[in-house]
PDB file of N, CA, C and O in Angstrom:
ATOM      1  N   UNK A   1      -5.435  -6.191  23.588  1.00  0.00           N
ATOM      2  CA  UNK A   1      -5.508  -4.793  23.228  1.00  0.00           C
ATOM      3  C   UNK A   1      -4.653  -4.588  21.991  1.00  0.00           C
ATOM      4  O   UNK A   1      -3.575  -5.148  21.791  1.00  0.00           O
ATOM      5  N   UNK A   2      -5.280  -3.682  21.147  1.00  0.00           N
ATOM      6  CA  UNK A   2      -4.135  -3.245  20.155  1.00  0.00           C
ATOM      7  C   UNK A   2      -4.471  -1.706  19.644  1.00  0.00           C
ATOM      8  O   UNK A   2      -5.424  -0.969  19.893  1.00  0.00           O
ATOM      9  N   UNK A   3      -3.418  -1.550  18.915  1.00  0.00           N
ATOM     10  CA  UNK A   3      -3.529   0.054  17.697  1.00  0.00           C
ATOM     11  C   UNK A   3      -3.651  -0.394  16.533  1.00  0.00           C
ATOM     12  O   UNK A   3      -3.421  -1.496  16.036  1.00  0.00           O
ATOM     13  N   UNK A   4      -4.177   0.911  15.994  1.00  0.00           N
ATOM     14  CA  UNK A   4      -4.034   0.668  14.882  1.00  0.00           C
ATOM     15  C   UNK A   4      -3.860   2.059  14.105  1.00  0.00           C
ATOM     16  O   UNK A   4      -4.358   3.098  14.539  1.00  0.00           O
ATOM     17  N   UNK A   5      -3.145   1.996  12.970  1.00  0.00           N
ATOM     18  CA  UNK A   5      -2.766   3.737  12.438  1.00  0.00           C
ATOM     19  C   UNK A   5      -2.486   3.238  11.102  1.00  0.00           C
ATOM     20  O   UNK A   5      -2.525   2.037  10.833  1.00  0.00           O
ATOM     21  N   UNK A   6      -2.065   4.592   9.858  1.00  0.00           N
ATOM     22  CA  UNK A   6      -1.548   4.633   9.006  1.00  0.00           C
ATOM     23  C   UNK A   6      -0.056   4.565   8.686  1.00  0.00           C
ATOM     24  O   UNK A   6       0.511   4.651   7.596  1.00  0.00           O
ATOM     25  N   UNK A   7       0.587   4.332  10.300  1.00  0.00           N
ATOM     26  CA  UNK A   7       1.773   4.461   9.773  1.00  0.00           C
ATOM     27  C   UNK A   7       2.378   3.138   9.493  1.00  0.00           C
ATOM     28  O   UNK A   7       1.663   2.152   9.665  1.00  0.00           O
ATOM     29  N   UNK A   8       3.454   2.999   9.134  1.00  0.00           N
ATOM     30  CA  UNK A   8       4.222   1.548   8.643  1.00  0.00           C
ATOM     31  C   UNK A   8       4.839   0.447   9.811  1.00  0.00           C
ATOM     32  O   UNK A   8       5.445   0.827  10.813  1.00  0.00           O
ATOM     33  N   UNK A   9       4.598  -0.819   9.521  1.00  0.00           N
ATOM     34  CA  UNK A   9       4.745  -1.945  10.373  1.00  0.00           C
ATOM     35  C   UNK A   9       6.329  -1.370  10.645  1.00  0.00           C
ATOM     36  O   UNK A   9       6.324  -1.417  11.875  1.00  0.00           O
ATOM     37  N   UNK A  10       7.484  -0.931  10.333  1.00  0.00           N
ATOM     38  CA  UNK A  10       9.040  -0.731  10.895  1.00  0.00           C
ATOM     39  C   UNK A  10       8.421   0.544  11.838  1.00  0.00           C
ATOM     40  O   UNK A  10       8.661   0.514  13.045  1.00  0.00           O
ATOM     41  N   UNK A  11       7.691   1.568  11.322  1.00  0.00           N
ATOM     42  CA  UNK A  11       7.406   2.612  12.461  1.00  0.00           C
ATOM     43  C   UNK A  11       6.877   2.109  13.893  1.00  0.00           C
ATOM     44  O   UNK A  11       7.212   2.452  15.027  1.00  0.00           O
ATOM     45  N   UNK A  12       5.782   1.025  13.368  1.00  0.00           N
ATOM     46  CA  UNK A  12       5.619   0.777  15.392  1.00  0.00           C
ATOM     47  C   UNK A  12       6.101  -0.666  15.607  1.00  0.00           C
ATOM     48  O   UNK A  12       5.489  -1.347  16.430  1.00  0.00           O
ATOM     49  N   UNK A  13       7.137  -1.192  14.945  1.00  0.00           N
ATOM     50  CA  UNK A  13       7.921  -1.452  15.573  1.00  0.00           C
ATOM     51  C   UNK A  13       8.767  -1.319  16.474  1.00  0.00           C
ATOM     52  O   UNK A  13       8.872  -2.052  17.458  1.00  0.00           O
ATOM     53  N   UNK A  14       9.683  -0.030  16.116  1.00  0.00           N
ATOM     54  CA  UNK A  14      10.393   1.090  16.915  1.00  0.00           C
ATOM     55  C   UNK A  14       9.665   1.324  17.814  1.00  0.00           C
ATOM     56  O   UNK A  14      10.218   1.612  18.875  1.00  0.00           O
ATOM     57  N   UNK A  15       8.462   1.306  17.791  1.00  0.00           N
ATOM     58  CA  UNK A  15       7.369   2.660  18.587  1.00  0.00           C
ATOM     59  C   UNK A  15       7.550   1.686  19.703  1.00  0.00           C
ATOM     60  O   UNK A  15       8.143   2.161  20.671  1.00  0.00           O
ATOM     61  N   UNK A  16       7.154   0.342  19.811  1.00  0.00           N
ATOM     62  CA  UNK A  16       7.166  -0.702  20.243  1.00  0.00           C
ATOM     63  C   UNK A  16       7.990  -0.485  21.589  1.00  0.00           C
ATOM     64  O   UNK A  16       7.707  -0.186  22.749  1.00  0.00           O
ATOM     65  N   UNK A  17       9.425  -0.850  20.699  1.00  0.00           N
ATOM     66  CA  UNK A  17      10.819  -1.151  21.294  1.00  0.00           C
ATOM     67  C   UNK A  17      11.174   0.229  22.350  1.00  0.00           C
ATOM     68  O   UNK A  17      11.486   0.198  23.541  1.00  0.00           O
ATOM     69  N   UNK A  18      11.039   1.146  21.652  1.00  0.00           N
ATOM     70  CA  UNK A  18      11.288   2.418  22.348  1.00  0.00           C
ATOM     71  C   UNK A  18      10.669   3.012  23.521  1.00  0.00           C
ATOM     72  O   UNK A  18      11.195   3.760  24.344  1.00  0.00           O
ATOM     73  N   UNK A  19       9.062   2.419  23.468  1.00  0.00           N
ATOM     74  CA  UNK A  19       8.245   2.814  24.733  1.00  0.00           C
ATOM     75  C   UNK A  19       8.431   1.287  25.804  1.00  0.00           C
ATOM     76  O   UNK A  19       8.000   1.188  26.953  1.00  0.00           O
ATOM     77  N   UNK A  20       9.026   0.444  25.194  1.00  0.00           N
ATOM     78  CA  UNK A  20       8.790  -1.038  25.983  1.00  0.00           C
ATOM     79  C   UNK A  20       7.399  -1.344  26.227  1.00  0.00           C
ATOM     80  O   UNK A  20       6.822  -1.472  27.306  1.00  0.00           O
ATOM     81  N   UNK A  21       6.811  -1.473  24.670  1.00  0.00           N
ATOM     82  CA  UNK A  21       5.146  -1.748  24.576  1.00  0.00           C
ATOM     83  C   UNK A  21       5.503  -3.632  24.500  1.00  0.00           C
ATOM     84  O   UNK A  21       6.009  -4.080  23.471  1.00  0.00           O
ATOM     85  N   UNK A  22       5.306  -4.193  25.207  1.00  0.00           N
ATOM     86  CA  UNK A  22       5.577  -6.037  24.965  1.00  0.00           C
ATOM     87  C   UNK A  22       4.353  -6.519  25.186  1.00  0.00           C
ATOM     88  O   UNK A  22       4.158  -7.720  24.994  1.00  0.00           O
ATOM     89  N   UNK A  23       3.111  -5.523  25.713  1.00  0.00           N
ATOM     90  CA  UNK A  23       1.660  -6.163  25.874  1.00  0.00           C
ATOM     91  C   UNK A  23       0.752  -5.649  24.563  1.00  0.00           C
ATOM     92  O   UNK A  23      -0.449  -5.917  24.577  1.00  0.00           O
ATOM     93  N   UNK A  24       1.182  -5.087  23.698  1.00  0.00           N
ATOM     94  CA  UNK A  24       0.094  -4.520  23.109  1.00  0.00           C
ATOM     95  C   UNK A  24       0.338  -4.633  21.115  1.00  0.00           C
ATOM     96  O   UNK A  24       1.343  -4.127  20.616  1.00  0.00           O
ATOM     97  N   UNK A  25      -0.560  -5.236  20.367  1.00  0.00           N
ATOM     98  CA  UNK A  25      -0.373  -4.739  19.174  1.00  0.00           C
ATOM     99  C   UNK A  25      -0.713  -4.038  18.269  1.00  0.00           C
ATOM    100  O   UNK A  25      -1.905  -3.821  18.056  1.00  0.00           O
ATOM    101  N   UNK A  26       0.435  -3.428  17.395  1.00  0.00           N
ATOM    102  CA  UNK A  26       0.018  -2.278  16.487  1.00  0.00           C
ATOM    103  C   UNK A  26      -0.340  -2.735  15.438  1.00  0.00           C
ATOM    104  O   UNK A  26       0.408  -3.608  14.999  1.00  0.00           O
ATOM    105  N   UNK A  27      -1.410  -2.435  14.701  1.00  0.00           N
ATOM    106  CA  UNK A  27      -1.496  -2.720  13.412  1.00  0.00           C
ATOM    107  C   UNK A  27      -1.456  -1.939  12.202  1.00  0.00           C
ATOM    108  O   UNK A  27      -2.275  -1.024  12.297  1.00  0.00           O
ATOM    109  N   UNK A  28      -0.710  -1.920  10.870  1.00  0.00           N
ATOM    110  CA  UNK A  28      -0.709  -0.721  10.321  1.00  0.00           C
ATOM    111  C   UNK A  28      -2.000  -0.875   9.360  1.00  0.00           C
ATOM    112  O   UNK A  28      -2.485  -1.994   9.194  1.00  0.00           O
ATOM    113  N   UNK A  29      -2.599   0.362   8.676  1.00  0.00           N
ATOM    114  CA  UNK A  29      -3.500  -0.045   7.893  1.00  0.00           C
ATOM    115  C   UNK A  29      -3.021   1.321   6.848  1.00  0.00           C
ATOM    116  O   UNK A  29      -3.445   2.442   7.128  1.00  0.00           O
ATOM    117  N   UNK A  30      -2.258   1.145   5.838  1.00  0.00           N
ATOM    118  CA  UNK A  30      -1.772   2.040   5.397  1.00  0.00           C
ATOM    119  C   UNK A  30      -3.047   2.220   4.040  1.00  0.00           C
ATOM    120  O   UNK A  30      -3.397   3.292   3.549  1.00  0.00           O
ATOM    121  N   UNK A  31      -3.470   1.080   3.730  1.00  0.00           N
ATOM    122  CA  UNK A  31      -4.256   1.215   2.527  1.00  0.00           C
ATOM    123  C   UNK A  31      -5.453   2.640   3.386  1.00  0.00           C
ATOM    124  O   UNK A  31      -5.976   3.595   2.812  1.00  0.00           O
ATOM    125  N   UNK A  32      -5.547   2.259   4.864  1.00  0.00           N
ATOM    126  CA  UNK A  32      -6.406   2.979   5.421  1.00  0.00           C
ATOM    127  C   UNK A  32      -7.998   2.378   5.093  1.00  0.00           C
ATOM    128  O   UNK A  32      -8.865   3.234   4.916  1.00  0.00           O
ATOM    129  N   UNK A  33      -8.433   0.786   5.003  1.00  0.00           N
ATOM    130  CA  UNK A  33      -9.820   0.369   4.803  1.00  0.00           C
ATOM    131  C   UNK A  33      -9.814   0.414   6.230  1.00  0.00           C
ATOM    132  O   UNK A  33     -10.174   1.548   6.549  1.00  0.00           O
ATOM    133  N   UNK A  34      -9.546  -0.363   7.366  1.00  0.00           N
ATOM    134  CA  UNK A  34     -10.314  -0.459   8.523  1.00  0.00           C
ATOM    135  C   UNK A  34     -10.233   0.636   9.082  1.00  0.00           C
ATOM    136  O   UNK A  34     -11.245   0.700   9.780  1.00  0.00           O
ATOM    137  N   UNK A  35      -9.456   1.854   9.253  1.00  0.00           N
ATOM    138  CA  UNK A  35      -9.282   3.033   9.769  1.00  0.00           C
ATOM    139  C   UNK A  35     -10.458   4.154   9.790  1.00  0.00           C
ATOM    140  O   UNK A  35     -10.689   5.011  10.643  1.00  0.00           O
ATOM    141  N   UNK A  36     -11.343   3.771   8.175  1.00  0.00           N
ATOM    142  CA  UNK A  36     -12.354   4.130   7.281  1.00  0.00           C
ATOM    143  C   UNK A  36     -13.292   3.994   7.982  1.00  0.00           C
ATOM    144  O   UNK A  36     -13.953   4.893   8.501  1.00  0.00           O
ATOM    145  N   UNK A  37     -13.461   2.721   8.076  1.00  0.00           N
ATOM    146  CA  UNK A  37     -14.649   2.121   8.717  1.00  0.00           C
ATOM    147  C   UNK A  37     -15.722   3.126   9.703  1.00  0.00           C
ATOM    148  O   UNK A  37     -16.872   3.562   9.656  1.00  0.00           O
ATOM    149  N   UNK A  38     -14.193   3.176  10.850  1.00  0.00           N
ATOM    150  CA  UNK A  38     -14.182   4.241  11.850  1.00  0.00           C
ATOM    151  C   UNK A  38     -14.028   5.435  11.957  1.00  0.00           C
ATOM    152  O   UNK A  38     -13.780   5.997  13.023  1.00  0.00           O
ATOM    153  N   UNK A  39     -14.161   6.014  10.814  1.00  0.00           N
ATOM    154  CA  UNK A  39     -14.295   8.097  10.894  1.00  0.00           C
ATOM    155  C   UNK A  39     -12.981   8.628  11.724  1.00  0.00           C
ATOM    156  O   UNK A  39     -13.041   9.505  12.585  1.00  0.00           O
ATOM    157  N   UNK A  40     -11.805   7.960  11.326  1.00  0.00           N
ATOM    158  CA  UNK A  40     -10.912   8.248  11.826  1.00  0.00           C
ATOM    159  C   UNK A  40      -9.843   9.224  11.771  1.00  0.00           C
ATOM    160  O   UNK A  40      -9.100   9.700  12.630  1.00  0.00           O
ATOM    161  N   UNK A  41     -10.014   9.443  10.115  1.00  0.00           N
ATOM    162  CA  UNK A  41      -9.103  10.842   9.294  1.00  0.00           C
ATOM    163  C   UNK A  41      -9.286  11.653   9.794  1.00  0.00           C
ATOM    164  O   UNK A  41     -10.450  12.051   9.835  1.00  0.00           O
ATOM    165  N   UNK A  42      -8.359  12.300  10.396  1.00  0.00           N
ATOM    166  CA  UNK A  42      -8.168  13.473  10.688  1.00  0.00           C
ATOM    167  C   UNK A  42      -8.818  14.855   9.428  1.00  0.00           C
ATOM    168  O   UNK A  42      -8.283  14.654   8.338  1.00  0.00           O
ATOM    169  N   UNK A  43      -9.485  15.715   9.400  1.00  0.00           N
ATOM    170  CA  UNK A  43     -10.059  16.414   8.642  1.00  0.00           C
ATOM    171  C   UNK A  43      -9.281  17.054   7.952  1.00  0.00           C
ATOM    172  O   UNK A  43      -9.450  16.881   6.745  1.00  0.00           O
ATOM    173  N   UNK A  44      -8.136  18.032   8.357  1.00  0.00           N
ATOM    174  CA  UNK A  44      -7.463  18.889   7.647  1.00  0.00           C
ATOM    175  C   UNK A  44      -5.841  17.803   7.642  1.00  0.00           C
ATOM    176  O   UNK A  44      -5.333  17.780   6.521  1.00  0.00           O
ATOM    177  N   UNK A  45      -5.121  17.038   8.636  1.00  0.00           N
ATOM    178  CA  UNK A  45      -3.877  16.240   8.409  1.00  0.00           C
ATOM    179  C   UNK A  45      -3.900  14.702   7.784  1.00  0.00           C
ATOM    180  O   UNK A  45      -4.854  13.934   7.657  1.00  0.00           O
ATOM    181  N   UNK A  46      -3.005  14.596   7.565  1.00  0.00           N
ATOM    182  CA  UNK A  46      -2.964  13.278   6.320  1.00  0.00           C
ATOM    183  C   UNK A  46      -2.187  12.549   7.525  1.00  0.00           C
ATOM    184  O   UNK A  46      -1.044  12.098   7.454  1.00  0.00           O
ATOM    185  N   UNK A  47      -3.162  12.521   8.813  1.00  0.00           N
ATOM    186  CA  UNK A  47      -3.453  12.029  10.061  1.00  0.00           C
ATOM    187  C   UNK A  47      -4.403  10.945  10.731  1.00  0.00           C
ATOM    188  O   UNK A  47      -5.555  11.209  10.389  1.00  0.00           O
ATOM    189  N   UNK A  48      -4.363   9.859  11.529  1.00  0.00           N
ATOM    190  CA  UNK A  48      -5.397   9.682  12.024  1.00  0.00           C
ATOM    191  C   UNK A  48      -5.141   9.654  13.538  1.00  0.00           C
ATOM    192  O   UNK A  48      -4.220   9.284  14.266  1.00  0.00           O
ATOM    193  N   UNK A  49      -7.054  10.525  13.788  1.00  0.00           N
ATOM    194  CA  UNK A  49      -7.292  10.747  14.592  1.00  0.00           C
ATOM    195  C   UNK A  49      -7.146  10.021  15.729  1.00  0.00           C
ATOM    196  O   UNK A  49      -7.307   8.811  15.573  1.00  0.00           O
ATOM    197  N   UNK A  50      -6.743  10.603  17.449  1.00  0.00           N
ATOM    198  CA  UNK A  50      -6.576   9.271  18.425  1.00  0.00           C
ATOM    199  C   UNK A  50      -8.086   9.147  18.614  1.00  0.00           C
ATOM    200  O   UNK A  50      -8.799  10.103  18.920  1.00  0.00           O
ATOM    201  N   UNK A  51      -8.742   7.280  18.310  1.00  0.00           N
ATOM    202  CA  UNK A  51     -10.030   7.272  18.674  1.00  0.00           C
ATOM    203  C   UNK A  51      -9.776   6.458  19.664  1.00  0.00           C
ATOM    204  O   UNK A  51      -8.695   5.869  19.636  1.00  0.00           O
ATOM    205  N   UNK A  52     -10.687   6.225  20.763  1.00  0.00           N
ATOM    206  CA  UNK A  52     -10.374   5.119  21.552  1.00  0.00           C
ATOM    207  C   UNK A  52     -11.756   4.100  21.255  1.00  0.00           C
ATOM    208  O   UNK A  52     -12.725   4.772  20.902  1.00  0.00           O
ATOM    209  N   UNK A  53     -11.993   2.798  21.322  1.00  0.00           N
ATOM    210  CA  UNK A  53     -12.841   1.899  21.132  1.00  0.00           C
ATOM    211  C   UNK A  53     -12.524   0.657  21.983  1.00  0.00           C
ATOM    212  O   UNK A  53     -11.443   0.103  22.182  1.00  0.00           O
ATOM    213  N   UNK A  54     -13.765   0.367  22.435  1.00  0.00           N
ATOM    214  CA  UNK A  54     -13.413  -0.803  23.190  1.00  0.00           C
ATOM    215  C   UNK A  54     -14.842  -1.764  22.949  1.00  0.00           C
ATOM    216  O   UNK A  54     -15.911  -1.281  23.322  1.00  0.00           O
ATOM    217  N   UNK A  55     -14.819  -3.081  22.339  1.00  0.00           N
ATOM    218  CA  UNK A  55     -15.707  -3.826  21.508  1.00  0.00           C
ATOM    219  C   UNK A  55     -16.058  -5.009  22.462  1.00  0.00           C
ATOM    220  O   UNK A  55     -15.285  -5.964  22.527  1.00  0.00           O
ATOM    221  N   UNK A  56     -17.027  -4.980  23.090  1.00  0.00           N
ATOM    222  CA  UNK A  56     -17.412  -6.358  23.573  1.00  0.00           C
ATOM    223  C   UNK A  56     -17.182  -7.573  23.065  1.00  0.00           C
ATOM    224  O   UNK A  56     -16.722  -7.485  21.926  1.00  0.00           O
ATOM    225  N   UNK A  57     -17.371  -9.159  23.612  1.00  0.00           N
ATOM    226  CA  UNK A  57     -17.132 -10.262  22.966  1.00  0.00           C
ATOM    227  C   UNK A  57     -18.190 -10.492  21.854  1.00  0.00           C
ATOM    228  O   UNK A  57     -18.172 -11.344  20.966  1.00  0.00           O
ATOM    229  N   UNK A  58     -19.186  -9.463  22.126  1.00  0.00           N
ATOM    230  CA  UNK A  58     -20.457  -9.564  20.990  1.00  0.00           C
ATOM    231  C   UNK A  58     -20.234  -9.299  19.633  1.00  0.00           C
ATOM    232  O   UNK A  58     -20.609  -9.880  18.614  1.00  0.00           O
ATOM    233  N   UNK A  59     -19.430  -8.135  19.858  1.00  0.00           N
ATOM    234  CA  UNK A  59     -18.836  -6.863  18.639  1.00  0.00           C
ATOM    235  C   UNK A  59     -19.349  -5.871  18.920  1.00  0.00           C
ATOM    236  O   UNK A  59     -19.220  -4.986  18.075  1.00  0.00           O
ATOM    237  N   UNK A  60     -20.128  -5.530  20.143  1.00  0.00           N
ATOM    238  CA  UNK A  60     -20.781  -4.039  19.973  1.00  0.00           C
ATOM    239  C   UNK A  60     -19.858  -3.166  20.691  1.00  0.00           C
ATOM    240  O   UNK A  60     -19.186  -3.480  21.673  1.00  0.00           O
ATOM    241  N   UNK A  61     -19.901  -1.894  20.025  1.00  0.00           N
ATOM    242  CA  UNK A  61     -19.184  -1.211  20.497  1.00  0.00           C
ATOM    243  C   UNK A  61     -19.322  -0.730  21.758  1.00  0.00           C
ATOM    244  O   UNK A  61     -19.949   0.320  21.616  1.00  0.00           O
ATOM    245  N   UNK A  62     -19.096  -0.897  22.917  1.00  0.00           N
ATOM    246  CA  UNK A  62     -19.512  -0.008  24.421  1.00  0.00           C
ATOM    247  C   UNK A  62     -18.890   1.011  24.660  1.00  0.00           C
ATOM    248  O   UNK A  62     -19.460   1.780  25.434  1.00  0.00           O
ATOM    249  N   UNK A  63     -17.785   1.360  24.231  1.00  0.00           N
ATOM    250  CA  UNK A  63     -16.630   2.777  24.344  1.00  0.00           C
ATOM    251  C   UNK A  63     -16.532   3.012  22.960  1.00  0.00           C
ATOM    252  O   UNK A  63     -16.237   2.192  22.090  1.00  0.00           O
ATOM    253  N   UNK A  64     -16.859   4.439  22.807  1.00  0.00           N
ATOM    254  CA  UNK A  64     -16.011   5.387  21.777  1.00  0.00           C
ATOM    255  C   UNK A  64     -16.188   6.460  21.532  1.00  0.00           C
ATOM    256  O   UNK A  64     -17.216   7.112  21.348  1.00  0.00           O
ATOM    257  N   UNK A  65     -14.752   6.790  21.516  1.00  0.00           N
ATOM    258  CA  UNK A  65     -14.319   8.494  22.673  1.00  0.00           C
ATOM    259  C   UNK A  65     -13.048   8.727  21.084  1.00  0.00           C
ATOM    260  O   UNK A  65     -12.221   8.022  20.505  1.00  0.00           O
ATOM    261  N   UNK A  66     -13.482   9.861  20.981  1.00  0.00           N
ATOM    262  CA  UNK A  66     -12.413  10.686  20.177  1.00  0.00           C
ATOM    263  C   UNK A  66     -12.191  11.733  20.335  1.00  0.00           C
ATOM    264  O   UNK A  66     -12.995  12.656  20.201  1.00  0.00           O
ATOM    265  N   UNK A  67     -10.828  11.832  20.718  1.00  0.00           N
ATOM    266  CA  UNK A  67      -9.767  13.015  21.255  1.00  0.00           C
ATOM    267  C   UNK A  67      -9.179  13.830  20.428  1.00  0.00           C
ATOM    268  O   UNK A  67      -8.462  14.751  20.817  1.00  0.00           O
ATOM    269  N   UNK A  68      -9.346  13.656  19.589  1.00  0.00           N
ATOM    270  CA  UNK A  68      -8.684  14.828  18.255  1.00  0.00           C
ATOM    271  C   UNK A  68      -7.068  13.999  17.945  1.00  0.00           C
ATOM    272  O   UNK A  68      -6.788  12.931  17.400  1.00  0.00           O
ATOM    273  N   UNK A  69      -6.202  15.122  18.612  1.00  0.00           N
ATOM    274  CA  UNK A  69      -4.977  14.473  18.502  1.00  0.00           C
ATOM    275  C   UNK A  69      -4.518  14.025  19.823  1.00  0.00           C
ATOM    276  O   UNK A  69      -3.678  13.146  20.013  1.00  0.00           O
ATOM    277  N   UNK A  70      -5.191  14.760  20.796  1.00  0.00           N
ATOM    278  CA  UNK A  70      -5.099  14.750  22.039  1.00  0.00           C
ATOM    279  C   UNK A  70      -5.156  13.300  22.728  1.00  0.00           C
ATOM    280  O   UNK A  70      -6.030  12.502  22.388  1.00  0.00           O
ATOM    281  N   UNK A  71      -4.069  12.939  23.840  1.00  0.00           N
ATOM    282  CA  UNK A  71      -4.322  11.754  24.876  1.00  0.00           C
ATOM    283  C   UNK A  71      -5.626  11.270  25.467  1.00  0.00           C
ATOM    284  O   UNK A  71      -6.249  12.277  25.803  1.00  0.00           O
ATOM    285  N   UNK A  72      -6.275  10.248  25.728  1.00  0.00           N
ATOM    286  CA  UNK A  72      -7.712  10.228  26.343  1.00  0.00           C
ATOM    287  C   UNK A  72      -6.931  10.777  27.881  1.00  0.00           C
ATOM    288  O   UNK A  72      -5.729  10.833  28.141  1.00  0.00           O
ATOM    289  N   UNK A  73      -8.064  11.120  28.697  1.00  0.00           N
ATOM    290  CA  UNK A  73      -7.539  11.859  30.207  1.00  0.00           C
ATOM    291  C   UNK A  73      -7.832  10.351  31.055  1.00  0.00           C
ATOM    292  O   UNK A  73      -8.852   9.686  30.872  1.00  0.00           O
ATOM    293  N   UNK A  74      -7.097  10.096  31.690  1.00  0.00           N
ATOM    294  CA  UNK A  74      -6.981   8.857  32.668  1.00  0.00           C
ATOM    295  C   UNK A  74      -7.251   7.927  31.972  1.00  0.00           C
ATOM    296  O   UNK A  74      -8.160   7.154  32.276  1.00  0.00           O
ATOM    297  N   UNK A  75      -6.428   7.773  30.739  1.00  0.00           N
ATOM    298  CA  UNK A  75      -6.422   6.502  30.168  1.00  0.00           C
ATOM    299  C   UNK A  75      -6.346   5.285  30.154  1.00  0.00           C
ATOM    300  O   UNK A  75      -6.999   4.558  29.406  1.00  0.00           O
ATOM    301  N   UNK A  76      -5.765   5.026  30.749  1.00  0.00           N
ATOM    302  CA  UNK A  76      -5.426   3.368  31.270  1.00  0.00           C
ATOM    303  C   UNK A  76      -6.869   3.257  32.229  1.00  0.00           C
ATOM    304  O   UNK A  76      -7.531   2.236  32.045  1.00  0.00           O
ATOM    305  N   UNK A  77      -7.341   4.172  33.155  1.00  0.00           N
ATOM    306  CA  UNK A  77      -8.240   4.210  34.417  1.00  0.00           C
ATOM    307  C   UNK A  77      -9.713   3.908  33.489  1.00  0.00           C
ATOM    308  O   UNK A  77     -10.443   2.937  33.688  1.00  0.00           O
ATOM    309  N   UNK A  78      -9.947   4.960  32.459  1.00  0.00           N
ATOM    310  CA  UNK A  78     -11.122   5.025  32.060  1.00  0.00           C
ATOM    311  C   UNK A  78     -11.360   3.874  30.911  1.00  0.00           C
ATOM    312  O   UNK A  78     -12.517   3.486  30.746  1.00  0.00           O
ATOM    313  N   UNK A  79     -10.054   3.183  29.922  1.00  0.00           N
ATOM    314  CA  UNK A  79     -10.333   2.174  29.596  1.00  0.00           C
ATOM    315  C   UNK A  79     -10.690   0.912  30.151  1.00  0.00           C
ATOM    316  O   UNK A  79     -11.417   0.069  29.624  1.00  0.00           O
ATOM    317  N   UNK A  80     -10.004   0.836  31.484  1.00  0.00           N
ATOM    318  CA  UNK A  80     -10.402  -0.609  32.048  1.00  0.00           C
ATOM    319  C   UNK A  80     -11.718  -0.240  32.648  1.00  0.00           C
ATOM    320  O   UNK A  80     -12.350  -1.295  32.578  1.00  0.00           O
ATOM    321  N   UNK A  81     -12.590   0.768  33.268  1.00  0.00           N
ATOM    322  CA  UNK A  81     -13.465   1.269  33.710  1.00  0.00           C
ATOM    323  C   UNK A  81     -14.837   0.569  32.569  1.00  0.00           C
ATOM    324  O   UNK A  81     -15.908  -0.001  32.774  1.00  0.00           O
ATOM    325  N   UNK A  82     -14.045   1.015  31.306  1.00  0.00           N
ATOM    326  CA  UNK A  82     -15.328   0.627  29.587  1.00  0.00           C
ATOM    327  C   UNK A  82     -14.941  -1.182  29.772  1.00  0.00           C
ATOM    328  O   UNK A  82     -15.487  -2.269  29.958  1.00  0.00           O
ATOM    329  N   UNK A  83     -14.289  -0.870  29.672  1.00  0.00           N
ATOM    330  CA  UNK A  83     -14.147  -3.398  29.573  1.00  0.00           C
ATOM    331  C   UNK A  83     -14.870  -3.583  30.841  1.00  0.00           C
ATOM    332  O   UNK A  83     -15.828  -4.348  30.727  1.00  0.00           O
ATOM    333  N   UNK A  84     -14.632  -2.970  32.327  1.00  0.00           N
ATOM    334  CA  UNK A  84     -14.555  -3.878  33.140  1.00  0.00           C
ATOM    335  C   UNK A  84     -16.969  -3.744  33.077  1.00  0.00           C
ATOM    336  O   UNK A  84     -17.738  -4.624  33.462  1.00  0.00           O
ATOM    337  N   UNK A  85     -17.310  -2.507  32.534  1.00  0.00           N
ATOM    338  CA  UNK A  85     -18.906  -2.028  32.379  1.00  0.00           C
ATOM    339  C   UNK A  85     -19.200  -3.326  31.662  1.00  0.00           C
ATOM    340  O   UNK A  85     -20.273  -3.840  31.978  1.00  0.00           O
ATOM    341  N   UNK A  86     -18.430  -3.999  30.712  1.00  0.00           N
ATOM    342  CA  UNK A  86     -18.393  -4.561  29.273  1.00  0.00           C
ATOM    343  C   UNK A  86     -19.167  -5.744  29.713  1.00  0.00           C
ATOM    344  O   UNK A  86     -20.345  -5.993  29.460  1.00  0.00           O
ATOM    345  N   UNK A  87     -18.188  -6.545  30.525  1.00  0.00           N
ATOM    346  CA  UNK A  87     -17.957  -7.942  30.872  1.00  0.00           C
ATOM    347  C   UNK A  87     -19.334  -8.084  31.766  1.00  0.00           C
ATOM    348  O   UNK A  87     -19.832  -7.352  32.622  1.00  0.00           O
ATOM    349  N   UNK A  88     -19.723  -9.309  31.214  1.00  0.00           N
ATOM    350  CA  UNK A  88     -21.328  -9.423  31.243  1.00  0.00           C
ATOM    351  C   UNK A  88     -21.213 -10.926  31.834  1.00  0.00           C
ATOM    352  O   UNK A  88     -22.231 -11.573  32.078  1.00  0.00           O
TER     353      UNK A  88
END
């Protein structure tokens, strides 16, 4: 599993350390190309949007849910719910 955002590799670093994230990586994409890809900018904030995605071993996408700024609702529940549909 990972993130990915505009903000800087020392920011989720911290982000990291501070939530005790040791399973998961962040990736920054400050240039903002792969972020692009995905219709992720926030419209009016120099933001990106929380999207959630979850990509089969194929590459196809089977989950993708965008929340604005907002948390997905039973997150952890409804992501493993999209992998576990996934796994073929």
């Amino acid at each position: 599993m990972l993130g990915i955002s505009f903000d800087s590799t020392e920011s989720h670093k911290k982000f990291i350390e501070k939530h005790g994230l040791n399973d998961i990586t962040l990736l920054s994409d400050k240039d903002r190309m792969v972020t692009g890809l995905y219709g992720v900018k926030h419209w009016l904030l120099p933001v990106a949007k929380r999207v959630y995605i979850v990509v089969d071993k194929s590459g196809t996408i089977i989950f993708n849910k965008d929340t604005g700024l907002s948390l997905l609702e039973n997150q952890t529940k409804t992501l493993l719910d999209a992998i576990d549909s996934g796994i073929r």
